[in-house]
C-alpha positions in Angstrom: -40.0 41.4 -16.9 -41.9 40.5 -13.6 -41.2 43.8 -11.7 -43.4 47.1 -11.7 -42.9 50.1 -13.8 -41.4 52.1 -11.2 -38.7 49.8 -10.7 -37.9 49.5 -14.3 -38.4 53.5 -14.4 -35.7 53.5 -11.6 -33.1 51.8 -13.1 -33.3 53.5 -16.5 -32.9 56.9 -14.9 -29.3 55.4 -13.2 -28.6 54.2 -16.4 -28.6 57.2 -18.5 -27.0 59.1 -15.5 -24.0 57.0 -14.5 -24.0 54.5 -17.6 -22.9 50.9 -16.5 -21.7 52.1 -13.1 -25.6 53.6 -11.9 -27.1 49.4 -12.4 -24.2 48.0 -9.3 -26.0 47.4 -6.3 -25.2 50.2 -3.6 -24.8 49.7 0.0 -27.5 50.6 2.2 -25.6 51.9 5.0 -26.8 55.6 5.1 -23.6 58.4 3.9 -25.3 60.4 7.4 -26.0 59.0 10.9 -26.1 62.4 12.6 -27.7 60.4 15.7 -25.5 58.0 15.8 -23.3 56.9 19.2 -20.0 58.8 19.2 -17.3 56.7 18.8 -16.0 58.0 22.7 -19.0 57.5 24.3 -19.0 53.5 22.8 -15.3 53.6 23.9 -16.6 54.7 27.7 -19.2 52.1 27.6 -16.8 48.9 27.2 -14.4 50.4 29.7 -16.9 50.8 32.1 -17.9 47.6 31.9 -14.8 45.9 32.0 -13.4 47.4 34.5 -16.3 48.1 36.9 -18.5 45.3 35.5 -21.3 47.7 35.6 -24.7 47.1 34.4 -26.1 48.7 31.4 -28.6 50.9 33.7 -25.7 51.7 36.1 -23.8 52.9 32.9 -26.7 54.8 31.6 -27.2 57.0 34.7 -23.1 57.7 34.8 -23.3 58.4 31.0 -26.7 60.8 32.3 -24.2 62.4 35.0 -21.7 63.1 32.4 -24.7 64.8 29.5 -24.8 62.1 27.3 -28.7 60.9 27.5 -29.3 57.9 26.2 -31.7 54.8 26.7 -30.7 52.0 28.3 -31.7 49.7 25.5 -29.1 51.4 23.0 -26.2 50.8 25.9 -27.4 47.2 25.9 -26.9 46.7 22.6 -23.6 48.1 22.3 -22.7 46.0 25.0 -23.7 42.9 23.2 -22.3 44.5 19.9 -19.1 44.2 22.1 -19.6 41.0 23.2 -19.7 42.3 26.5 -23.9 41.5 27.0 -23.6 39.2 29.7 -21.0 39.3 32.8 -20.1 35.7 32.6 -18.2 36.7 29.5 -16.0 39.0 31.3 -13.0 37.5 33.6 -12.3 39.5 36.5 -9.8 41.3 35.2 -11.8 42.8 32.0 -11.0 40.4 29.3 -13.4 38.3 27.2 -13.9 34.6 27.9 -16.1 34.1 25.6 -15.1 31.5 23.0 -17.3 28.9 20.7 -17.6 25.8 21.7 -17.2 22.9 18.8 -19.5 19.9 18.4 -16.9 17.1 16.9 -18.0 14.1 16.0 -14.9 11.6 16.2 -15.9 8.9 13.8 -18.4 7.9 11.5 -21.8 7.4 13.0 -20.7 9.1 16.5 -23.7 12.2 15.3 -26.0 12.6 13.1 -28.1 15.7 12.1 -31.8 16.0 11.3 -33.8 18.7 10.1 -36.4 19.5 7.9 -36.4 22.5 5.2 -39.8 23.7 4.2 -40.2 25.1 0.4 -43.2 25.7 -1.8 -44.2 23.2 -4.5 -43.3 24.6 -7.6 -47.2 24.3 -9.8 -46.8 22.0 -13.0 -45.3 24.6 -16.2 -43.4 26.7 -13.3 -43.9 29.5 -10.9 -43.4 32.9 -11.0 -40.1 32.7 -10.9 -40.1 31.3 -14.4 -42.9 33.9 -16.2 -42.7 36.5 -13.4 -45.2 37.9 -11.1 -47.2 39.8 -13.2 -48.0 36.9 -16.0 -51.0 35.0 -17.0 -49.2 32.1 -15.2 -49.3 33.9 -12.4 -52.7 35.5 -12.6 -54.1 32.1 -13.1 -52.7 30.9 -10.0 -53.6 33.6 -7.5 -57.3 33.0 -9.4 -57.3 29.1 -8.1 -56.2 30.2 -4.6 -59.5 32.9 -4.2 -62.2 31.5 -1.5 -64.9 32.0 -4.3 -62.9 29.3 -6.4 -62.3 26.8 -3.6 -59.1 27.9 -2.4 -56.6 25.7 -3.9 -53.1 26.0 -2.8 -50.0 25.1 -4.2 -48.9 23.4 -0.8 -45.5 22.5 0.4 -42.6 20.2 0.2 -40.7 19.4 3.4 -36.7 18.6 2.4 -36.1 15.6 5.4 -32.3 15.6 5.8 -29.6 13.8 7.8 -25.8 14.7 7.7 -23.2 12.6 9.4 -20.9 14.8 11.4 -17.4 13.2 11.0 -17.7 12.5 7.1 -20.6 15.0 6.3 -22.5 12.4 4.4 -25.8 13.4 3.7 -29.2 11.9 2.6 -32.2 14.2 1.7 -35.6 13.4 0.6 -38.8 16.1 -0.6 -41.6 14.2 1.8 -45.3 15.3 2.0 -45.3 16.5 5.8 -43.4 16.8 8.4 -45.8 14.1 11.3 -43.8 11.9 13.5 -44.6 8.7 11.6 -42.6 11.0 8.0 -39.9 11.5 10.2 -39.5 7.9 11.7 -39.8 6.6 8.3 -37.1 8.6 7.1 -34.6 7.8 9.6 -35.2 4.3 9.1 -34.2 4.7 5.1 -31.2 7.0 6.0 -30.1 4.3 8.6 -30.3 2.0 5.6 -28.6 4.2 3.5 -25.8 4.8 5.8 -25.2 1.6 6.3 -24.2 0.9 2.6 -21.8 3.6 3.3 -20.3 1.9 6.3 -22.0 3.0 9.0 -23.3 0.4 10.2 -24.9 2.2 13.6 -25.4 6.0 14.7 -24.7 6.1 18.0 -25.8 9.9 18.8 -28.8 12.0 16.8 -29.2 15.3 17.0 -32.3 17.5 16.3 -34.2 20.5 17.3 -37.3 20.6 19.7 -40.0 19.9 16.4 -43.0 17.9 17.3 -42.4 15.6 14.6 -38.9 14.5 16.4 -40.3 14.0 19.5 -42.8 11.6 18.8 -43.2 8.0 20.1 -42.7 6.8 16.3 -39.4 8.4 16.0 -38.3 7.6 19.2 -38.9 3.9 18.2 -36.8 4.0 15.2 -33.8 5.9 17.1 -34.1 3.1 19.5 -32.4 2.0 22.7 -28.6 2.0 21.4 -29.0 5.5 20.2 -28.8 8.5 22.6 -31.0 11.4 21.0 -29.8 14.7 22.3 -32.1 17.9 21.5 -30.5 21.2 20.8 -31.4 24.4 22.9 -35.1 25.7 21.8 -34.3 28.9 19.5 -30.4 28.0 19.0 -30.2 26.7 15.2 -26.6 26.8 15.6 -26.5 23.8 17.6 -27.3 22.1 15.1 -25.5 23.8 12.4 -24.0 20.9 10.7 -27.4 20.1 9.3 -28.2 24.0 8.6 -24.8 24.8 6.8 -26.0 21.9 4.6 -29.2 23.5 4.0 -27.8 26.7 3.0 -26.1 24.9 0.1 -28.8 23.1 -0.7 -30.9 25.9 -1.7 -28.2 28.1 -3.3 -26.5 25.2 -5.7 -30.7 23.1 -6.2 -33.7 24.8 -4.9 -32.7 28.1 -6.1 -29.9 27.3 -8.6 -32.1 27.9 -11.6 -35.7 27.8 -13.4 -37.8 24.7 -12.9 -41.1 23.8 -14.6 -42.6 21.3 -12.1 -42.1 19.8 -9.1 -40.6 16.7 -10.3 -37.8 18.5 -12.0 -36.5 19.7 -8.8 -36.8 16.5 -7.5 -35.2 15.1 -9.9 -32.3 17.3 -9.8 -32.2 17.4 -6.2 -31.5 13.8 -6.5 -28.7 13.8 -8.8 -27.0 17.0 -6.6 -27.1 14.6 -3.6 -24.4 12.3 -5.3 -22.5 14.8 -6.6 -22.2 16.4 -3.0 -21.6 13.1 -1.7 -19.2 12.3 -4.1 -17.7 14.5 -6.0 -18.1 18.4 -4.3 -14.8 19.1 -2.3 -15.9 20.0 1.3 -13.4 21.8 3.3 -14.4 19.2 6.5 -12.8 17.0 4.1 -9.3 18.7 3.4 -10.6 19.5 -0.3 -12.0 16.0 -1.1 -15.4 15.1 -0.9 -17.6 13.4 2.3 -17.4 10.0 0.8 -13.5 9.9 0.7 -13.5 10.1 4.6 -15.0 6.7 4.7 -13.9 3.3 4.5 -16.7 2.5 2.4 -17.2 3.8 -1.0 -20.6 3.0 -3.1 -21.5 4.9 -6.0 -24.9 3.2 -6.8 -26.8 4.2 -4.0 -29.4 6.9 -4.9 -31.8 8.4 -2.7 -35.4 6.5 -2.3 -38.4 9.0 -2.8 -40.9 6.1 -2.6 
């Protein structure tokens, strides 16, 4: 069943206690918090702060004045909880000016997104996902990877990807590494690919602070017409375009269901890249998919794994 006999033990016992109803998942909030911030004191905390603009160890030695001890770590994070953490949120008369700013791309080619996803190769005949963590499969795998047998490893497949932020176009390829020369390589293809689509020159491209993206290879291929803007180290969301699409490339592909190789996934992967392009509504798109925001439709293009 590939989990442990307590686990199985567990959910028989809810079983034959609450019938169908015991095997939903349960929340994990706890039904107690006896040590939990009283709503009041929370309540004092924000008004504090937006009235006084105190600090949170100014407000931790008022709360002290008033009996309530507590550490000036837990006001901190009710003040972010709040969205109160830092003071150039607050206008001086209290209220939050804090508001999310929008990266818009304008027309096709005006951005484009790169990242890499990195998942495990999936070992010819399947994984333990397939015969579970306790089979012979799976026995015979963690055998290979001991030092006394030479310490094979399964190894990794990096998921290169670019999305176009106007039509949100993308292009995806499973790659060996993630070195400056994979990267370049890759952005050369997509700028190919693109360009059947229409775009015919990508005039911004964004990517996070990887080695791989800024090495003199890459920089050659994004060349001197093409600004190349890094996000923010440790701020994903800058470049969220590109990470939404991730997201949904694992839950529809990657883990969608049971594969036996490698080369199924890629093989599957490929054929959900035109379906995304061209046939999954996307909500950037009113409904419709990517493809129908451009002036150029091909249906014929397939990804290049070579």
């Amino acid at each position: 069943m590939g989990i442990s006999r307590a686990c199985a033990s567990k959910w028989v016992n809810r079983w034959r206690r609450y019938g169908d109803l015991g095997l939903l998942d349960r929340s994990s909030t706890p039904h107690h918090s006896p040590r939990a911030t009283p709503v009041e004191v929370i309540t004092q905390i924000e008004t504090w702060r937006r009235k006084n603009k105190w600090s949170a160890s100014r407000i931790t030695h008022e709360l002290a004045d008033q009996g309530v001890v507590m550490n000036r770590r837990t006001v901190t994070r009710h003040l972010t909880r709040l969205g109160l953490g830092h003071r150039r949120f607050l206008d001086p008369n209290g209220e939050s000016n804090r508001e999310p700013g929008k990266i818009t791309a304008r027309w096709p080619g005006h951005m484009a997104h790169l990242d890499v996803k990195k998942v495990g190769l999936i070992p010819d005949g399947g994984g333990w996902r397939v015969h579970g963590r306790d089979s012979d499969q799976h026995r015979a795998a963690n055998r290979a990877k001991a030092p006394k047998n030479g310490g094979a490893k399964a190894g990794y497949v990096y998921l290169h990807s670019i999305v176009d932020g106007f039509s949100r176009l993308a292009y995806t390829e499973p790659l060996a590494d993630e070195k400056g020369k994979t990267a370049a390589a890759f952005l050369a293809r997509a700028k190919v690919w693109f360009a059947a689509h229409g775009i015919a020159h990508i005039h911004r491209v964004i990517t996070d602070n990887g080695s791989c993206y800024r090495s003199g290879d890459f920089a050659r291929i994004v060349g001197a017409q093409t600004r190349h803007k890094f996000t923010r180290p440790y701020t994903p969301r800058h470049n969220g375009k590109v990470e939404r699409y991730q997201r949904i490339l694992a839950e529809e592909v990657l883990y969608a269901r049971e594969y036996g190789s490698e080369t199924e996934r890629s093989a599957a992967l490929e054929v959900w890249n035109i379906h995304y392009n061209y046939h999954r509504p996307h909500s950037t798109a009113g409904g419709r998919p990517p493809a129908s925001r451009l002036k150029t439709g091909v249906t014929n293009v397939r990804p290049s794994y070579t």
